[in-house]
Backbone as CSV, one residue per row, in Angstrom:
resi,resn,N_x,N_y,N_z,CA_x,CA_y,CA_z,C_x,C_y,C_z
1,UNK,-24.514,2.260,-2.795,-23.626,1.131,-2.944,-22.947,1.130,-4.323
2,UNK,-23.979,1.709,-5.481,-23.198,1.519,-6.681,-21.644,2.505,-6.372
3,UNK,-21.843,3.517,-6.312,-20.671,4.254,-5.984,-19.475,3.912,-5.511
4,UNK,-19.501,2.757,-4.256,-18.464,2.476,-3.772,-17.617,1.318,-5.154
5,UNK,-18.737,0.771,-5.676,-18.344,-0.281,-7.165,-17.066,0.656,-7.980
6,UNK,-17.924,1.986,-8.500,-16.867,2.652,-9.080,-15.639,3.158,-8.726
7,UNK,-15.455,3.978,-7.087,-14.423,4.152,-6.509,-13.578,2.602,-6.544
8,UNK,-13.951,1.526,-6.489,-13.020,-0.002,-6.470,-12.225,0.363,-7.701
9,UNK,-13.294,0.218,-8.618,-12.713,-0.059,-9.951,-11.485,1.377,-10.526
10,UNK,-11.925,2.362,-10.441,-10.999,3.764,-9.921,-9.919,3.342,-9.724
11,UNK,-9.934,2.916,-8.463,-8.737,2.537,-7.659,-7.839,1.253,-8.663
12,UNK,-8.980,0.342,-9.292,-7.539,-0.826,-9.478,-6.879,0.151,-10.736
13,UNK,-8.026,0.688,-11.689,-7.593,1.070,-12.874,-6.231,2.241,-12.691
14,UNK,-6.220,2.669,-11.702,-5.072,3.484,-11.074,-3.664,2.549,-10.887
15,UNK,-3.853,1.930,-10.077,-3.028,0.817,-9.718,-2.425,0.109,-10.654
16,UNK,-3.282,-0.225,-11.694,-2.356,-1.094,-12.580,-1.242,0.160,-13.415
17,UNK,-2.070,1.186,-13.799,-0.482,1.956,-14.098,0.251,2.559,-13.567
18,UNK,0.395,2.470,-11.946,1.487,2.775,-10.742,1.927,1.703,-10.403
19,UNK,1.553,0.377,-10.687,2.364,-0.760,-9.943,3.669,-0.779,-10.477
20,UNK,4.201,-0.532,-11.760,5.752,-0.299,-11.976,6.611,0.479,-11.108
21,UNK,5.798,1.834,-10.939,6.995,2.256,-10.423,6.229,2.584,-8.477
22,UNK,5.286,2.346,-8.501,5.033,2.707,-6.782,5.552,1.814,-6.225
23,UNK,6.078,0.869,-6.668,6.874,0.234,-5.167,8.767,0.184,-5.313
24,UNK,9.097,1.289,-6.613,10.367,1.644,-6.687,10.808,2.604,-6.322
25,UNK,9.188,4.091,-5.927,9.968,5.099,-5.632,10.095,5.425,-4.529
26,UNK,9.662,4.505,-3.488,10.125,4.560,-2.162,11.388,3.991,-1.850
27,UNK,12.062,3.639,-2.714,13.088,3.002,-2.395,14.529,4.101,-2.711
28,UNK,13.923,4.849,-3.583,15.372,5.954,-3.914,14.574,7.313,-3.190
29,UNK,15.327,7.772,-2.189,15.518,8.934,-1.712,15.884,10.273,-2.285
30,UNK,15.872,10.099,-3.396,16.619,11.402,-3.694,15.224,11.313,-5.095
31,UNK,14.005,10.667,-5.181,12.986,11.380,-6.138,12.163,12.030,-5.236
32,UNK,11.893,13.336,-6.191,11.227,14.126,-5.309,9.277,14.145,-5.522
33,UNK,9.404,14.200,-6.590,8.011,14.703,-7.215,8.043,13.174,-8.935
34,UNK,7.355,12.874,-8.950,6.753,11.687,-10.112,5.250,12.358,-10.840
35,UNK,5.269,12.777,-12.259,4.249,13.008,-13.200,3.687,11.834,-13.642
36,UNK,2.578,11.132,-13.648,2.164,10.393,-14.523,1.723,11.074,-15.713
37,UNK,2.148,10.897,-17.364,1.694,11.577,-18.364,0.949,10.746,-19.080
38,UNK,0.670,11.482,-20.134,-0.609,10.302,-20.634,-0.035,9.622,-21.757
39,UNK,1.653,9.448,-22.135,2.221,8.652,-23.193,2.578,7.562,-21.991
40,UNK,2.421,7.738,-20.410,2.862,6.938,-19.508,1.887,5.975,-19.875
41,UNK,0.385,6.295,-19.523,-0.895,5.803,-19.680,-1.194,4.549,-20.659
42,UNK,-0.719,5.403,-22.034,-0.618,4.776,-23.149,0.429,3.804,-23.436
43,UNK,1.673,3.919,-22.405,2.355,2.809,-22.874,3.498,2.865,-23.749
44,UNK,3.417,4.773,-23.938,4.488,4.775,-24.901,5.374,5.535,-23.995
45,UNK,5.509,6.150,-23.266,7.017,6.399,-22.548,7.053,6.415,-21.219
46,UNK,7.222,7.131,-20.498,7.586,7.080,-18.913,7.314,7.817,-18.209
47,UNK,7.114,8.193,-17.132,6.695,8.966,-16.170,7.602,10.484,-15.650
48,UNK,6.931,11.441,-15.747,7.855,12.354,-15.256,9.009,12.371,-13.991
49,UNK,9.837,12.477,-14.102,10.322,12.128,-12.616,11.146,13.348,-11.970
50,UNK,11.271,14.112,-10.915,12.185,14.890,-10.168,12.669,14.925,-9.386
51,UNK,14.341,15.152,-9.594,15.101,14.675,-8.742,14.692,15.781,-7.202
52,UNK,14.966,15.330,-5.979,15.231,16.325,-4.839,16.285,17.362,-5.068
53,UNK,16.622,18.553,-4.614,17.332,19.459,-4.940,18.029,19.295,-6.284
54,UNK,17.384,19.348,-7.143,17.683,19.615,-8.491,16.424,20.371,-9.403
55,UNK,17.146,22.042,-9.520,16.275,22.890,-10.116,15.400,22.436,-11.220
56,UNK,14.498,23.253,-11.165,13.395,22.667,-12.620,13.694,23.792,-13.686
57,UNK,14.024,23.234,-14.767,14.541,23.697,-15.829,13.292,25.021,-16.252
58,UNK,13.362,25.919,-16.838,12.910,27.276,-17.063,11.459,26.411,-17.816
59,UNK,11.523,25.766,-18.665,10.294,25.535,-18.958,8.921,25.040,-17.832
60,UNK,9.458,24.055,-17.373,8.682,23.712,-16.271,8.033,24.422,-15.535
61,UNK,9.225,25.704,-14.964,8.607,26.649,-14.149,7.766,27.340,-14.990
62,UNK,7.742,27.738,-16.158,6.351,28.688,-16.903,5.041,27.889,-16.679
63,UNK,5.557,26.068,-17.039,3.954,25.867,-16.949,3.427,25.063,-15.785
64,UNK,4.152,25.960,-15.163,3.853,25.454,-13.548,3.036,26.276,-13.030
């Protein structure tokens, strides 16, 4: 039972830093792929975002 306690708490602690944008990126069709980074986490910038058919710039692909 303790286990299922932690998966809850998991889950909200997830939630509170997707509630900005999980109920915006269903709404635009044309994002393809969303990074959460950890300046997202922290509060200091924003989330990776990729457009649908729009190449990933040469860096990306190395550390992909």
């Amino acid at each position: 039972m303790k286990w299922i306690w932690s998966l809850r708490r998991t889950r909200a602690i997830i939630e509170e830093f997707m509630l900005d944008i999980m109920y915006e990126i269903p709404k635009d069709d044309n994002i393809g792929k969303v990074t959460i980074t950890e300046d997202y986490v922290e509060k200091k910038g924003g989330p990776l975002i990729e457009m649908r058919g729009v190449a990933a710039l040469p860096e990306q692909e190395a550390n992909a």
